[in-house]
TIVO-887727 format. One record per residue (C-alpha): residue in three letters; chain; z negated, y negated, x negated. Coordinates in Angstrom, 2 decimals. Each point is the difference from the previous one (the first is absolute). Last residue first. Example, Ala and Ser with C-alpha at 12.3 -4.5 7.8 and 13.67 -1.06 7.14 Angstrom:
@residu SER&chaine A&w -7.14&v 1.06&u -13.67;
@residu ALA&chaine A&w -0.66&v 3.44&u 1.37;
This chain:
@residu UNK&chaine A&w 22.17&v -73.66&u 8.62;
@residu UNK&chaine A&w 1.79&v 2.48&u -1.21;
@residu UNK&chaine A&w -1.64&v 3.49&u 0.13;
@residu UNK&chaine A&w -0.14&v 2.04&u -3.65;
@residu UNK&chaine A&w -0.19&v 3.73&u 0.77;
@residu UNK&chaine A&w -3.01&v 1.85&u 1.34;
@residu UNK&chaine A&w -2.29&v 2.85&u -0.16;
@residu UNK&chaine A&w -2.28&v 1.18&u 2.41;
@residu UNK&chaine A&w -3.47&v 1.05&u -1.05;
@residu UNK&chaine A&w -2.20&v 2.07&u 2.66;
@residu UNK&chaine A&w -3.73&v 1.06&u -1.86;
@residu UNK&chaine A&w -1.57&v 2.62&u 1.41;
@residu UNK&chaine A&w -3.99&v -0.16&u 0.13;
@residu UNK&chaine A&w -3.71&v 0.93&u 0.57;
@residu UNK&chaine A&w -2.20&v -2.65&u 0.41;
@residu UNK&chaine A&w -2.22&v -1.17&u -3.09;
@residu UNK&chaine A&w -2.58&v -1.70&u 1.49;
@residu UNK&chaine A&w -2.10&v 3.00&u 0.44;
@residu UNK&chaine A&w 1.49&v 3.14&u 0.12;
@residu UNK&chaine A&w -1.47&v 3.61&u 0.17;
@residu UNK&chaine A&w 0.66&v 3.48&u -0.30;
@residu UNK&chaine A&w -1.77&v 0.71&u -3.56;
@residu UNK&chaine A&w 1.45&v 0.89&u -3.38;
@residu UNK&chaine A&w 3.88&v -1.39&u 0.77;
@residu UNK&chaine A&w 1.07&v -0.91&u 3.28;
@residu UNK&chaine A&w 3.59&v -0.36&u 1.51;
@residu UNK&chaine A&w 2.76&v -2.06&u -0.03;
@residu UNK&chaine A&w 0.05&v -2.30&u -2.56;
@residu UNK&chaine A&w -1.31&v -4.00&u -1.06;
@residu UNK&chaine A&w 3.80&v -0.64&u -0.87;
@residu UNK&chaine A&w 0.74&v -1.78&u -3.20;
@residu UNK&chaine A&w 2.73&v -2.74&u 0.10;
@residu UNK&chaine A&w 1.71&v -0.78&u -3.37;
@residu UNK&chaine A&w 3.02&v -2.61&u -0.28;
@residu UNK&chaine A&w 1.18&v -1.24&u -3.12;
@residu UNK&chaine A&w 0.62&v -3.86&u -0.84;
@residu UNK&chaine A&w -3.33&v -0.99&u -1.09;
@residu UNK&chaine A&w 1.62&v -1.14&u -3.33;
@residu UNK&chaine A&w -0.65&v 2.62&u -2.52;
@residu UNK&chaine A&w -1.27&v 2.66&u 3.04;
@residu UNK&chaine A&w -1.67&v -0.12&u 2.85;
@residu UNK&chaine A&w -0.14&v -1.09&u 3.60;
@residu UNK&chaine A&w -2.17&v 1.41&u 2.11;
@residu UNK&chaine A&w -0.46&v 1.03&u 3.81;
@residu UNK&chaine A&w -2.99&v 2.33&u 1.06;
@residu UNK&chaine A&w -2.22&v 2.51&u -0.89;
@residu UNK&chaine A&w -2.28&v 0.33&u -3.11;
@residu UNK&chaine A&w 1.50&v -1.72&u -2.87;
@residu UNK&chaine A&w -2.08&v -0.99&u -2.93;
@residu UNK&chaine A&w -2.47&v 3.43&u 0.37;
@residu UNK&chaine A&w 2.91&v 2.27&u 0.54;
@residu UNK&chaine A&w 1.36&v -2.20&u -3.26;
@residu UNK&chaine A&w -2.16&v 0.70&u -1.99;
@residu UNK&chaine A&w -0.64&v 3.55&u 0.94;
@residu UNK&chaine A&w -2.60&v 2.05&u 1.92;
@residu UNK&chaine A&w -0.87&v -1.16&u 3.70;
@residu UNK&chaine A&w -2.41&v -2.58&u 1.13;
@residu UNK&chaine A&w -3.06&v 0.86&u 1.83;
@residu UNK&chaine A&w -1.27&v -2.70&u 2.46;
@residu UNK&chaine A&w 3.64&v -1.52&u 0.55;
@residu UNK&chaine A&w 0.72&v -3.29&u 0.99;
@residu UNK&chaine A&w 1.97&v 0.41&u 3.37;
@residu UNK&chaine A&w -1.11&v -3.76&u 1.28;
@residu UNK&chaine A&w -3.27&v 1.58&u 1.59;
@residu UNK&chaine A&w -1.41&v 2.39&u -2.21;
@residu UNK&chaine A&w 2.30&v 3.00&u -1.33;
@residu UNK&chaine A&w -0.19&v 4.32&u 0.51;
@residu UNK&chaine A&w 3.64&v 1.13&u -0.57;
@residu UNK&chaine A&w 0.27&v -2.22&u -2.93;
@residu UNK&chaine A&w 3.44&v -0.71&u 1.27;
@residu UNK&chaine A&w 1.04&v 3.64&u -0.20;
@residu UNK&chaine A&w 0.25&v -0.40&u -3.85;
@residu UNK&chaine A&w 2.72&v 2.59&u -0.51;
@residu UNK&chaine A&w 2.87&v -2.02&u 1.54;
@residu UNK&chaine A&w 3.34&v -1.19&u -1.30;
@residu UNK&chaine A&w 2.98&v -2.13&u 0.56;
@residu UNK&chaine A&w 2.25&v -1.77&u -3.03;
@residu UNK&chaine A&w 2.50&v -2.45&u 1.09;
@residu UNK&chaine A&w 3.06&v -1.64&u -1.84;
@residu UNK&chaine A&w -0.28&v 1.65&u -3.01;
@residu UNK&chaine A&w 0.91&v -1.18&u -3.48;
@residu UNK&chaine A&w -2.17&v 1.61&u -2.89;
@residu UNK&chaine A&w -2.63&v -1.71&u -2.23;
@residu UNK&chaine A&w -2.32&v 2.42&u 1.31;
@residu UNK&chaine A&w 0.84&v 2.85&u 1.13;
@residu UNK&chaine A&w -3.13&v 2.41&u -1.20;
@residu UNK&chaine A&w -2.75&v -2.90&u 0.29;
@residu UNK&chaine A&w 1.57&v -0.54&u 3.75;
@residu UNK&chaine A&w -0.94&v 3.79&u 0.76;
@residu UNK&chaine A&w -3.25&v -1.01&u 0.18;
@residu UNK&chaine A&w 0.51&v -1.45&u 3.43;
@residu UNK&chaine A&w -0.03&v 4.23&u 1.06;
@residu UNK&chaine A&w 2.19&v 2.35&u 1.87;
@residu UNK&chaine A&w 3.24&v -1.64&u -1.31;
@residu UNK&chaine A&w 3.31&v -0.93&u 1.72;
@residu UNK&chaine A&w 2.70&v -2.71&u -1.34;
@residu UNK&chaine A&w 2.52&v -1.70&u 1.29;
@residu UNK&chaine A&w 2.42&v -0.99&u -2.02;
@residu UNK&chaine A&w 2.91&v -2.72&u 0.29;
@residu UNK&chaine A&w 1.75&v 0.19&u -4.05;
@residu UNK&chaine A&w 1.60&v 2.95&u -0.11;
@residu UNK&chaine A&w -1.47&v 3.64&u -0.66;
@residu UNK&chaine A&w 1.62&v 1.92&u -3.26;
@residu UNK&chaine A&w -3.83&v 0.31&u -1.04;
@residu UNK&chaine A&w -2.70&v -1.46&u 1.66;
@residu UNK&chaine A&w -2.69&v 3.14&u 0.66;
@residu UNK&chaine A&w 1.37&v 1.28&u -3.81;
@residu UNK&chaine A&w -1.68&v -3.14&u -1.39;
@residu UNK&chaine A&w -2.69&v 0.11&u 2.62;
@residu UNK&chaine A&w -1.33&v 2.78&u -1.12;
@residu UNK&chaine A&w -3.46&v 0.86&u 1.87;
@residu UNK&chaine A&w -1.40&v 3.28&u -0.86;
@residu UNK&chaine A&w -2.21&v 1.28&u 2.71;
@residu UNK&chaine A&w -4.05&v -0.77&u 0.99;
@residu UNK&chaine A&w -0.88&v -3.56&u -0.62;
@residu UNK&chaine A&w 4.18&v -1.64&u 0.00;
@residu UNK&chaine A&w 0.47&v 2.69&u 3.04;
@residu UNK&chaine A&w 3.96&v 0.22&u -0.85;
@residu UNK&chaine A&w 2.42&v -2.70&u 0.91;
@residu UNK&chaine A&w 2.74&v 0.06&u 2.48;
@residu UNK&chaine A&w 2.94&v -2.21&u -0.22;
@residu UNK&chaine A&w 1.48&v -1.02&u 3.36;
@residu UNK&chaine A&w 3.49&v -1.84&u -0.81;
@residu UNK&chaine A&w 1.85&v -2.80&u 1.74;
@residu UNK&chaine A&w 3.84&v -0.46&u -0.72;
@residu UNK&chaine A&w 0.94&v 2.65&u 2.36;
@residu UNK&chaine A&w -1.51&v -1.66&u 3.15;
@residu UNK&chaine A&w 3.55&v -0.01&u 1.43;
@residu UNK&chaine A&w 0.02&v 3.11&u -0.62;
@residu UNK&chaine A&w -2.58&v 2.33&u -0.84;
@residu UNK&chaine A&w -3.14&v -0.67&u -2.02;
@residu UNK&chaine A&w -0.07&v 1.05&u -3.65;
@residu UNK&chaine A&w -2.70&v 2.40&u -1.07;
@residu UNK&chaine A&w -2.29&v -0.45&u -3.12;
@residu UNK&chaine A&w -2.17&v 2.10&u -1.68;
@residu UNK&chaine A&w -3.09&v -0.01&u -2.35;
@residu UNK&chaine A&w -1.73&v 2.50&u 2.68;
@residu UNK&chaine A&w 1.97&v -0.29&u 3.11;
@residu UNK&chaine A&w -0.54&v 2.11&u 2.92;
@residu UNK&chaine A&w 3.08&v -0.27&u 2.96;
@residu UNK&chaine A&w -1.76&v 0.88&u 3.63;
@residu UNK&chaine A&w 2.65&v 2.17&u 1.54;
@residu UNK&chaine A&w -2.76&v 2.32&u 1.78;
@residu UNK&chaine A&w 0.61&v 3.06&u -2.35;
@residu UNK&chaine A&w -0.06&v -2.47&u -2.97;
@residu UNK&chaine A&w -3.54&v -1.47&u 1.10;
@residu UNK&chaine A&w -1.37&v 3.91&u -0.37;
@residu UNK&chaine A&w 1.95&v 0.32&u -3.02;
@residu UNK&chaine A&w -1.86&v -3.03&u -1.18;
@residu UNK&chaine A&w -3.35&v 0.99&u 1.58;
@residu UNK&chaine A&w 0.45&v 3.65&u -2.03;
@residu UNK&chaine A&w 0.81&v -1.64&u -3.00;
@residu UNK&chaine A&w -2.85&v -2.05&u 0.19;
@residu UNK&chaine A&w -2.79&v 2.58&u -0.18;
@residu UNK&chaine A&w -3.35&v -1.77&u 0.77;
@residu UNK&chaine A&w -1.23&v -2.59&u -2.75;
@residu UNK&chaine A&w 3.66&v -1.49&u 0.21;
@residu UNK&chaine A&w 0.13&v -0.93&u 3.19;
@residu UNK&chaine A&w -3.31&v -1.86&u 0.03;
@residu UNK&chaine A&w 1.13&v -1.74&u -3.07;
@residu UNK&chaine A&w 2.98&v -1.27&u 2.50;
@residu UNK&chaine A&w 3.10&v 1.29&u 0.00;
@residu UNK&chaine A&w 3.42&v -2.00&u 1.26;
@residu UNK&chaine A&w 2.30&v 0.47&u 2.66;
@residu UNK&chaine A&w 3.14&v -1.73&u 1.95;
@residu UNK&chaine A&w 1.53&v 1.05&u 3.05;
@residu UNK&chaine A&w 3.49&v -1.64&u 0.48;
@residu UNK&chaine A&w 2.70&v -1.93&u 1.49;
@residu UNK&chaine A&w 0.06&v 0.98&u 3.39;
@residu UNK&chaine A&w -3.83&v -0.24&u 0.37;
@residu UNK&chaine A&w -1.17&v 2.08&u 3.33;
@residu UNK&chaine A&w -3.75&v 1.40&u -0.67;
@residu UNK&chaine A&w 0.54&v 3.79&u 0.83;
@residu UNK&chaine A&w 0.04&v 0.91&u -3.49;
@residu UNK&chaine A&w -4.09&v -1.81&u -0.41;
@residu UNK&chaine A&w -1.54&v 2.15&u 3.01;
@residu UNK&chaine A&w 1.34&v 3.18&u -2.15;
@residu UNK&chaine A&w -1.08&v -1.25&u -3.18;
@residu UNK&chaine A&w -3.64&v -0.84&u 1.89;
@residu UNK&chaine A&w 0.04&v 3.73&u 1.06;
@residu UNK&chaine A&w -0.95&v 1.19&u -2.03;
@residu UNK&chaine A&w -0.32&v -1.89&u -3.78;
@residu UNK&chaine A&w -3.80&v 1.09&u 1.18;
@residu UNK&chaine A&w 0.72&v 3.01&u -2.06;
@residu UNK&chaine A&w 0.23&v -1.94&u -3.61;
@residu UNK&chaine A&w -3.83&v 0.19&u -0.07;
@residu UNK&chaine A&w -2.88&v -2.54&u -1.14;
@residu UNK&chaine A&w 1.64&v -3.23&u 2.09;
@residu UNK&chaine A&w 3.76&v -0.01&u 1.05;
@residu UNK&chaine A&w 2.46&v -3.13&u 0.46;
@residu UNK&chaine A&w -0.99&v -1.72&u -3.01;
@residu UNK&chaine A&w 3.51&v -1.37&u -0.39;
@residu UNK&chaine A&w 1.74&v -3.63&u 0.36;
@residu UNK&chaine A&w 2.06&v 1.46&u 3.02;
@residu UNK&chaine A&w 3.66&v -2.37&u 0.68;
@residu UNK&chaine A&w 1.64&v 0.26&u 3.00;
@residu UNK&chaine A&w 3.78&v -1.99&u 0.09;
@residu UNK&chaine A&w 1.33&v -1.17&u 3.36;
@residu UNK&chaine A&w -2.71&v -0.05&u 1.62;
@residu UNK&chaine A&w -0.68&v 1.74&u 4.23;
@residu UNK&chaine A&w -3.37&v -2.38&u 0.18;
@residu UNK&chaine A&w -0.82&v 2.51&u 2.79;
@residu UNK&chaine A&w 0.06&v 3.04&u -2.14;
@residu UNK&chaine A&w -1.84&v -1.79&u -2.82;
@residu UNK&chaine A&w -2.61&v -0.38&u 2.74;
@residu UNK&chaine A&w 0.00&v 3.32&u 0.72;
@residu UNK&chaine A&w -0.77&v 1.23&u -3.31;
@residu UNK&chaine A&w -2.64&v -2.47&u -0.15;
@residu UNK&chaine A&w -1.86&v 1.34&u 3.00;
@residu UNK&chaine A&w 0.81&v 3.55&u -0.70;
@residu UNK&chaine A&w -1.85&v -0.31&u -3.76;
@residu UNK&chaine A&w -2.81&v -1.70&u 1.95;
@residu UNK&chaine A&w -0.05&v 2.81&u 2.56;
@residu UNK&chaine A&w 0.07&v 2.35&u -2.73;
@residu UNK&chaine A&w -3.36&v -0.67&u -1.13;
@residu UNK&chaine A&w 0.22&v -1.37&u -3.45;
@residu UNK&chaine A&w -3.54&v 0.93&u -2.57;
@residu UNK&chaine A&w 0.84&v 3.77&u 0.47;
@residu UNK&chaine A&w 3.44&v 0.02&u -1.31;
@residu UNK&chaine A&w 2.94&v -2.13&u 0.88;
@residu UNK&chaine A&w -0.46&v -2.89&u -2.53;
@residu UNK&chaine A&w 2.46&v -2.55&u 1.30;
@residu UNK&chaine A&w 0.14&v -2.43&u -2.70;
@residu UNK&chaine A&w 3.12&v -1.52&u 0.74;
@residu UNK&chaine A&w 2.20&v -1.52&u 2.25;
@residu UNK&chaine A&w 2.75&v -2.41&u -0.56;
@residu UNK&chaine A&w 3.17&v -1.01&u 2.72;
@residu UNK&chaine A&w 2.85&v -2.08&u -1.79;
@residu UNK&chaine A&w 2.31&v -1.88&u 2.72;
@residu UNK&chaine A&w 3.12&v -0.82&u -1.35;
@residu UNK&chaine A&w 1.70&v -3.71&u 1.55;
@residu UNK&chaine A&w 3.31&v 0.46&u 0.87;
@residu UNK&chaine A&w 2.59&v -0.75&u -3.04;
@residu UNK&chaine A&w 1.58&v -3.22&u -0.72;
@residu UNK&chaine A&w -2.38&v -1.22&u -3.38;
@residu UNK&chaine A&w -1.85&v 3.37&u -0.17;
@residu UNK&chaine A&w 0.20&v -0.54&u -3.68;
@residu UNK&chaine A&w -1.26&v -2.90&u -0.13;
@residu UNK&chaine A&w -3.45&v 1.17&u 1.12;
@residu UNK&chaine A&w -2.52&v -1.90&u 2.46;
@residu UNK&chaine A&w -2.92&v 2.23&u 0.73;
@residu UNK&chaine A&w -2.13&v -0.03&u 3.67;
@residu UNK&chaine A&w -2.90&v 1.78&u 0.45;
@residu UNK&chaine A&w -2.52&v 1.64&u 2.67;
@residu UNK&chaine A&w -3.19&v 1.91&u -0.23;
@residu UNK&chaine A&w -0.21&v 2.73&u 3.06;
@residu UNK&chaine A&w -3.59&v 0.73&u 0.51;
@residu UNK&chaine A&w -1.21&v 3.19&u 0.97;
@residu UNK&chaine A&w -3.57&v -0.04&u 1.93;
@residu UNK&chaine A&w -3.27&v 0.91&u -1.84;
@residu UNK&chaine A&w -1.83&v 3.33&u 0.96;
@residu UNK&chaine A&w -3.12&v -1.14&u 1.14;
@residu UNK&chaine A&w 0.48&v 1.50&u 3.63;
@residu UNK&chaine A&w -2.79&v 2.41&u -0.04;
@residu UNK&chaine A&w 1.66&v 3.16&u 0.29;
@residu UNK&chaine A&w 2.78&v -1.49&u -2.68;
@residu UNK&chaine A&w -2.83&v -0.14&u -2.45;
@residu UNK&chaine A&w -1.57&v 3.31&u 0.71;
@residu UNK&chaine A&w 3.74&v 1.53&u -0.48;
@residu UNK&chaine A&w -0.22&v -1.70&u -2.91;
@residu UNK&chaine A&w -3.11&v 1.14&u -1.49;
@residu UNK&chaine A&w 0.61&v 3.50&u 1.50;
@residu UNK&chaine A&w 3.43&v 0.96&u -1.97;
@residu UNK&chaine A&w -0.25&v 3.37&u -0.82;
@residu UNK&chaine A&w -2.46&v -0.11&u -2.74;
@residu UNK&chaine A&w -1.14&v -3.57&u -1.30;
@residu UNK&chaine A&w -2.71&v 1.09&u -2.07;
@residu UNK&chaine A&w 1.74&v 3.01&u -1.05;
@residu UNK&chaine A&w 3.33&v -1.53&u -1.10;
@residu UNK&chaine A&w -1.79&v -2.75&u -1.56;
@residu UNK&chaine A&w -2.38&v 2.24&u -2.20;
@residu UNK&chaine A&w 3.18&v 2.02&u -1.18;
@residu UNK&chaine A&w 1.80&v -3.28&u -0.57;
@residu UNK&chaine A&w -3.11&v -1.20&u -1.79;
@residu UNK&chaine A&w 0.98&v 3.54&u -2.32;
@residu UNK&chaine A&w 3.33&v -0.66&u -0.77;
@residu UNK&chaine A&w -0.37&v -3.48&u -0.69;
@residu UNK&chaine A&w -3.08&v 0.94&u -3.12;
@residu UNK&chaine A&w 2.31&v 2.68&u -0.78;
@residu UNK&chaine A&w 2.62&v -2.56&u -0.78;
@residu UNK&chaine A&w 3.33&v -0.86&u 1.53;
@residu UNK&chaine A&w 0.88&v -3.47&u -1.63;
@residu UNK&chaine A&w 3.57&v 0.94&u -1.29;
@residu UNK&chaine A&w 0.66&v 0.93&u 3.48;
@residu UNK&chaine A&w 3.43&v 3.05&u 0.35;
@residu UNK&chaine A&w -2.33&v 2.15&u 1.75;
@residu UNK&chaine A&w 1.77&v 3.48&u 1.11;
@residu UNK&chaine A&w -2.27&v 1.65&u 2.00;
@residu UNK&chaine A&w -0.39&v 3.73&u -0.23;
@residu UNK&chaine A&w 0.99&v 1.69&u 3.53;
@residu UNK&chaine A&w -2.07&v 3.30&u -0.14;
@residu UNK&chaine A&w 2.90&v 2.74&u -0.37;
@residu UNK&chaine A&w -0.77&v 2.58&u 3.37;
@residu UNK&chaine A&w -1.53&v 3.45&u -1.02;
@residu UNK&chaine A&w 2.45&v 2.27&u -0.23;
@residu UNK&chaine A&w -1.07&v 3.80&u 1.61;
């Protein structure tokens, strides 16, 4: 009689220590299937989905419709998520029916199963020119090739240092995907190469900026630092998160770069991570539609 193969995990994190493995292990238990959130959303203090709105001039949409950009990230189906919240958002990306859906990662917490059926809920989100991935260091501590063939199966494109050309007549703008800049190996120099000028780029993290710095981009989107998740009035965070420039730029708008030119907004995320709860630091998609030059 065979015994079935136990599924070993293949962790791609350079930051995967015993010390992670085993608060995982603590986590996992502690938080078992799912009763903190399902307490929270018993009690009504899950917070409500906000829908964070943009507009970007580019030249190069100079004559061409306006492209609606729809971001999520930070889902973290697992045990700390109930799947209503996962549903909610989901359906709200439905609704907002984007031309272009872009995932800034972290979509599983302490096992690559929960990638079901969140990749399933995420191919049925219309977005006629494209389904756009990174990982997050969340991704990467469980077994990220099986959440990247999981987001392949579901027509969700993963980049890690890779680009991808929109179609026509968006042709001259490019998604470039950038690995987990705490977790992964960012390489932004093989990220940007043989892409043309108007690029938009896709990280889990704002620390990614250190990586591509002193390179042209038009827009840069990320998440990772969930707002603060737990703030004081005003969205100033109790805890702040790890990195620089997590700590420098927690959610919002920004411009950046040599001459404040460069566009960065960082989404506050999806779900929970640690404990179920929000406090000012709402939950969050952010809507960015892109348009050409209008003459006054």
């Amino acid at each position: 009689m065979h015994m079935p193969m136990k599924h070993i995990p293949r962790r791609r994190a350079v930051d995967y220590t015993r010390r992670r493995h085993f608060s995982e292990q603590v986590i996992a238990r502690i938080l078992g299937n799912g009763w903190m959130p399902a307490l929270a959303q018993r009690l009504g203090i899950d917070a409500p989905l906000r829908l964070d709105h943009y507009t970007l001039t580019l030249p190069v949409l100079q004559g061409l419709p306006p492209l609606r950009l729809a971001f999520a990230a930070d889902f973290h189906a697992g045990p700390s998520t109930h799947p209503r919240t996962l549903a909610r958002a989901c359906q709200a990306l439905r609704t907002l029916q984007p031309d272009v859906l872009l995932l800034g990662g972290d979509f599983v917490s302490l096992h690559e199963r929960y990638i079901e059926p969140l990749a399933t809920a995420l191919g049925h989100i219309p977005a006629p020119f494209g389904r756009y991935a990174v990982l997050g260091n969340h991704d990467l501590w469980a077994d990220d090739l099986v959440i990247e063939q999981r987001l392949a199966q579901a027509d969700v494109q993963v980049l890690v240092n890779q680009h991808w050309q929109l179609p026509a007549p968006y042709d001259r703008i490019w998604i470039c995907g950038l690995d987990d800049p705490g977790s992964g190996r960012p390489n932004a120099r093989g990220m940007f190469a043989g892409t043309g000028d108007t690029r938009i780029v896709l990280m889990h993290s704002p620390d990614g900026l250190a990586s591509i710095q002193g390179e042209c981009f038009a827009l840069a989107l990320c998440g990772h630092t969930h707002g603060g998740q737990i703030c004081l009035p005003g969205g100033h965070p109790i805890r702040r998160p790890h990195g620089r420039l997590s700590r420098k730029y927690i959610a919002g708008h920004f411009l950046v770069g040599a001459y404040a030119s460069q566009h960065l907004i960082v989404s506050r995320g999806v779900g929970y991570g640690g404990i179920p709860l929000r406090l000012f630091a709402p939950p969050d998609i952010v809507v960015c539609t892109l348009v050409g030059y209008t003459d006054n």
